[in-house]
C-alpha positions in Angstrom: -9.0 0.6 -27.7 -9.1 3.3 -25.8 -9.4 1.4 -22.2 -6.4 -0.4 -23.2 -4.3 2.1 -24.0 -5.0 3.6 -20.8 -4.3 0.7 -18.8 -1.1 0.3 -20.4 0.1 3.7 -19.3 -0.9 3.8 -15.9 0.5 0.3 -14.7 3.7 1.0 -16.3 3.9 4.1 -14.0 3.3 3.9 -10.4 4.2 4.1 -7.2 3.7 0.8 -4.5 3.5 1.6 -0.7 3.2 0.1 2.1 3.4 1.1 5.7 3.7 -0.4 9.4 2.3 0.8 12.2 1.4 0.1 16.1 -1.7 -0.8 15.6 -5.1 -0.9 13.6 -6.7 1.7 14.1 -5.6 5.1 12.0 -7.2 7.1 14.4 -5.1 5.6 18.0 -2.5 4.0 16.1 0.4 5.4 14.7 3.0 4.8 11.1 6.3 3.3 12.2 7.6 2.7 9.1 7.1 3.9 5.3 8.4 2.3 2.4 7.6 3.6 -1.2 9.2 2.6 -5.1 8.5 4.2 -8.0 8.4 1.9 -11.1 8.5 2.9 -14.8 8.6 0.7 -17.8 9.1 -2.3 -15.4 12.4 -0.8 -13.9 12.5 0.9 -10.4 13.8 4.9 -10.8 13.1 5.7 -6.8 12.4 4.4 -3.6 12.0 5.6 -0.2 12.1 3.6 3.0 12.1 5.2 6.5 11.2 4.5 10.4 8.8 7.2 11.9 8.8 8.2 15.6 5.7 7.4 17.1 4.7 9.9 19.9 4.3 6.7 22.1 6.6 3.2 22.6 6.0 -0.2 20.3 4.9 -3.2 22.0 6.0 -6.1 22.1 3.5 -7.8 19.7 4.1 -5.1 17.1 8.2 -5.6 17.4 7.8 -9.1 17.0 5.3 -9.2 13.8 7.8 -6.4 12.2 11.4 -6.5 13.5 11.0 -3.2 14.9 12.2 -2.2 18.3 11.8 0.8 20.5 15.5 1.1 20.2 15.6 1.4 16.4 13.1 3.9 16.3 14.8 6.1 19.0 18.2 5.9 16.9 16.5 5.6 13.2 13.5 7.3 13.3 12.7 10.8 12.1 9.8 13.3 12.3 6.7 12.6 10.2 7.0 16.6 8.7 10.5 15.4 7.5 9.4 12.8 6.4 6.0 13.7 4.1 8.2 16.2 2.5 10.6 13.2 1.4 9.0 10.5 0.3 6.2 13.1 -1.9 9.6 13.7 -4.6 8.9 10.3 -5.6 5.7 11.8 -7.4 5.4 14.0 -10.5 5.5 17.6 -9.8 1.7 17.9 -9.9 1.5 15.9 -7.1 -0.5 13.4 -9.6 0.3 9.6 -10.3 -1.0 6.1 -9.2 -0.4 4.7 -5.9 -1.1 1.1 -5.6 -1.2 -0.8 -2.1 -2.2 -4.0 -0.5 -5.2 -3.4 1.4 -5.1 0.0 0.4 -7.6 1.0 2.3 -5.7 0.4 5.6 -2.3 2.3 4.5 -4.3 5.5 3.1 -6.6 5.3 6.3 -2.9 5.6 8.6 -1.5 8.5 5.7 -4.7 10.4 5.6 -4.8 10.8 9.2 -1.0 10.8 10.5 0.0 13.1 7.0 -2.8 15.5 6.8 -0.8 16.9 3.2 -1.4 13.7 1.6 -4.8 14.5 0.2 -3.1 17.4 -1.5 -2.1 14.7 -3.7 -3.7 14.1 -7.0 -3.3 10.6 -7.0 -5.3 7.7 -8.0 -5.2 3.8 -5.9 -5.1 0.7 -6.8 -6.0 -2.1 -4.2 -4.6 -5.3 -5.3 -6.0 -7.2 -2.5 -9.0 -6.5 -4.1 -8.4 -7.5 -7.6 -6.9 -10.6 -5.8 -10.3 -11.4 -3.8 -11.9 -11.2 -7.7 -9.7 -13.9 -8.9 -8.7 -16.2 -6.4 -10.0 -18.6 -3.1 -9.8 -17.4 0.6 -7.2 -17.0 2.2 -6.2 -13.5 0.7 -3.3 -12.1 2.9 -0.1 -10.9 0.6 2.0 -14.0 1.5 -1.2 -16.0 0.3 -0.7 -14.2 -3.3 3.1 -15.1 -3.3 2.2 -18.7 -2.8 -0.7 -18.7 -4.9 1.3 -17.3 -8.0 4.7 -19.0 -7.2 6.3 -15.7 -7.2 10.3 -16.1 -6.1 12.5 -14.3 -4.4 9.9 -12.2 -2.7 8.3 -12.5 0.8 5.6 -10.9 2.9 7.7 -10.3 6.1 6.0 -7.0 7.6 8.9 -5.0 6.8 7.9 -2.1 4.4 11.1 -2.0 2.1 10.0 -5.9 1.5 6.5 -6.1 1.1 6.4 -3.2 -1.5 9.3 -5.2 -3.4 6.6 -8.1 -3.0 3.8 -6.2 -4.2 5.3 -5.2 -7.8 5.7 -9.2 -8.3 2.1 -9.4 -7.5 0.7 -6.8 -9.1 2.7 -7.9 -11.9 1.0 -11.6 -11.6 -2.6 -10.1 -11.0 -1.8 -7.9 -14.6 -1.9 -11.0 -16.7 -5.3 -12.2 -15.3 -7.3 -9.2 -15.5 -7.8 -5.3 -16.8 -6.0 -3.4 -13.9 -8.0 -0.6 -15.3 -11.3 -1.8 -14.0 -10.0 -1.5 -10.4 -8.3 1.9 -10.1 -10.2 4.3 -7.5 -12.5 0.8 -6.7 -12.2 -0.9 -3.0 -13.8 -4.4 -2.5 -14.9 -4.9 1.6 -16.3 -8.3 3.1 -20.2 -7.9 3.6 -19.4 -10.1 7.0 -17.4 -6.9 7.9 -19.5 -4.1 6.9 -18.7 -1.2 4.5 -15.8 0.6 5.5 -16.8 3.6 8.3 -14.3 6.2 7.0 -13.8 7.0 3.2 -11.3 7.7 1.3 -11.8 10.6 -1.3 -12.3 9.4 -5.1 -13.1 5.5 -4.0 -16.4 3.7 -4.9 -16.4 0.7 -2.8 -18.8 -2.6 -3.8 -19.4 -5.7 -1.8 -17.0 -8.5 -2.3 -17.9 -12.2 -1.5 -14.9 -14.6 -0.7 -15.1 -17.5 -2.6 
């Protein structure tokens, strides 16, 4: 009763975030782009979606997976400083709460590194591509979830302010199959790939085979 309870409470307060960058690696690569909501009881009560100047220029790849030109950035962009002291209202004053990402390990990698301050948080993660790798076939990418549960009126278009819109329909879907709970502070990898090199504070991570 007790696990239940618990699971109730922390998926009907979170925040979902997801974040572009330049490239794939947190240590050479940079954020571009930030985009955070805060949901309670099923209802979004804050959001938070911002360009970040990189130190150096987007290429062209990156600009055409996500929209976003060097132009933009130079016009719309602002200071990473600026911007870690924004988007952390979103949290309670303790700086606690549940954070919940698609491929989590790859956004907290990039906010680790780029926002040294974000450890100060006292937050616990969610990975919902993992719970989605328990459930369901390969392919696993977020656009793969969308199709795979129907959802409507969502899509997976690299853009932060629309993915993390995505990922509260998905998360939403992946609730009805299975206890959230058992996944909190728990990161699947792919054996093929290896375990992940750098950690992330509070996460176990186990072996996941694609089925």
């Amino acid at each position: 009763m007790k696990n239940t309870n618990y699971t109730k409470q922390i998926i009907s307060d979170y925040c979902v975030l997801d974040t572009e960058t330049t490239g794939l690696s947190s240590y050479y690569d940079e954020v571009i782009e930030i985009g955070i909501l805060r949901i309670r009881d099923n209802k979004i009560v804050g959001r938070y979606s911002q360009l970040v100047q990189p130190k150096y220029e987007i290429d062209s790849f990156v600009t055409s997976l996500t929209g976003i030109t060097n132009e933009v950035i130079r016009e719309e962009g602002r200071d990473w400083s600026e911007v870690y002291e924004e988007f952390t209202t979103l949290f309670e004053k303790d700086k606690k709460g549940l954070v919940i990402a698609y491929n989590a390990q790859f956004d907290l990698m990039f906010m680790q590194h780029q926002f040294l301050a974000f450890k100060e948080l006292d937050v616990d993660y969610l990975d919902s591509l993992t719970v989605f790798r328990e459930i369901e076939a390969y392919p696993h990418k977020l656009s793969d979830a969308i199709n795979r549960f129907k959802l409507q009126g969502c899509i997976n278009s690299h853009c932060a302010a629309d993915d993390t819109a995505a990922l509260i329909m998905v998360t939403e879907a992946l609730s009805n199959r299975c206890n959230l709970l058992d996944y909190v502070n728990r990161f699947g990898y792919v054996p093929k790939y290896g375990k992940p090199k750098s950690k992330i504070d509070k996460i176990k991570y186990f072996p996941q085979n694609r089925r």
